[in-house]
C-alpha positions, 0 to 999 in steps of 0.5 A: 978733675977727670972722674974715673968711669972707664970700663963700667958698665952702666945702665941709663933709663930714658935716654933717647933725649934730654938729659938721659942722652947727654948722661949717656954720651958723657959716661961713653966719652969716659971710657964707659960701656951704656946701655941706653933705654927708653920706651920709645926704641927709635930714640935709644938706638939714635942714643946709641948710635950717637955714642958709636960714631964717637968711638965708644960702646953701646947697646939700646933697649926698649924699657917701660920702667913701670913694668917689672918684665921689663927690668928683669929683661933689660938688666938679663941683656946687660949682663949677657952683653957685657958680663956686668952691671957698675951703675944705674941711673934711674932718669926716666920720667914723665911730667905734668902740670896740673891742679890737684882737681885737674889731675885724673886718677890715671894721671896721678897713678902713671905718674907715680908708676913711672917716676917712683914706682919705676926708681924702686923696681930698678934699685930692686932688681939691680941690688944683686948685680952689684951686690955679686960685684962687691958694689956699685952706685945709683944714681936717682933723678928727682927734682926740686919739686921733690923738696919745695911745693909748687902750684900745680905740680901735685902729683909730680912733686909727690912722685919725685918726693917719695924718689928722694927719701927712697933714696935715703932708704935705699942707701940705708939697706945697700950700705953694707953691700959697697952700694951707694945712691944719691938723687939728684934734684935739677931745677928747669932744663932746656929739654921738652919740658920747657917747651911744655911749661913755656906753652902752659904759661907762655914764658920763653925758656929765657924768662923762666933762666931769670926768675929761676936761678940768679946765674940769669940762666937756664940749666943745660943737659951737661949741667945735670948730666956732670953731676950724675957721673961724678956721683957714679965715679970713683971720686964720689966713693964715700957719697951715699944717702944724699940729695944733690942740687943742679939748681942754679942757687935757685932754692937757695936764694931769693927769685922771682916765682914762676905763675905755676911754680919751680918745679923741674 
């Protein structure tokens, strides 16, 4: 089945890499206008120019999801460019491990600054763009270590916790508004973090596709990034105020655990 995504125009938040790239490429290749942003503006105008070269449109901006400024310019410049706004997804994030008595105050506050606060201010801020276009989606990444405990994912799992029941929220208030939003909850993804979990543990990206997720595998960028325009598309139309897993059957059946959890 081919989602329909054609002609919207849709935000996506950290997309210079990882899975925020690969949604933003996926909605571009259906016929999507992405505006890409990221904190970092070399990385979301590589994202763009990506999406150019392949014949499609985009515009990269540089955004610290954590600053209501930000926001309110971000999603100005969107409309200014393309005269709309159909669908945000609030994807950008940051991750630690760390025991509760290893994280800092200021680790625990930016974490959930970027990760939660940043997934408020956007649903916030967007909800009267597409209020004006009679609806629209959100789509909010969590993770699994929104809905199980880890060791050593304290604050992540907080963050990404309060993501998932906000969005409950959230589909709650816009219902009424023809504005739907769902999270999405991935397991462990060959991105950097991997590469950041695998140098805390020493377990390769192949060790950690083993133990979580009896596929034997671990997830990819397209995997997470499929499910997120599905639930942006007109096919997802009557799905809001749910929690979607990309997580191999992982929570769902027995695997070996991981030394530091199966956080994502």
């Amino acid at each position: 089945m081919r989602v329909t995504v054609e002609n919207k125009v849709v935000m996506v938040t950290g997309a210079g890499g990882g899975i925020g790239r690969a949604t933003a490429r996926l909605f571009a290749d259906g016929g999507a206008k992405v505006v890409v942003t990221d904190i970092t503006e070399a990385a979301a105008r590589q994202t763009a120019e990506l999406i150019e070269r392949s014949g499609g449109e985009a515009l990269a901006l540089v955004q610290d999801v954590a600053s209501e400024a930000d926001w309110l310019r971000t999603l100005a410049a969107t409309v200014e460019r393309f005269g709309a706004i159909d669908v945000l997804v609030n994807n950008a994030g940051i991750y630690v491990i760390a025991s509760v008595e290893e994280t800092s105050l200021e680790q625990w506050n930016r974490m959930i600054a970027v990760n939660l606060t940043g997934t408020f201010l956007g649903a916030k801020y967007v909800a009267p763009y597409l209020r004006k276009q009679g609806g629209g989606s959100i789509v909010n990444l969590s993770s699994i270590a929104g809905l199980q405990g880890s060791a050593e994912h304290a604050a992540y799992g907080a963050a990404k916790g309060g993501v998932r029941i906000l969005t409950k929220h959230l589909a709650a208030e816009f219902g009424r508004d023809n504005i739907r939003v769902n999270s999405v909850h991935p397991t462990y993804v060959r991105t950097p973090m991997v590469e950041y979990a695998s140098g805390r543990t020493g377990l390769s990206a192949e060790e950690y596709g083993r133990m979580l997720s009896p596929l034997g595998r671990l997830a990819e960028v397209e995997d997470v990034a499929n499910m997120i325009v599905f639930l942006a598309a007109e096919e997802s139309r009557y799905l809001t105020g749910s929690e979607f897993l990309v997580d191999g059957g992982g929570t769902s059946t027995e695997v070996d655990p991981s030394p530091t959890g199966l956080a994502a």
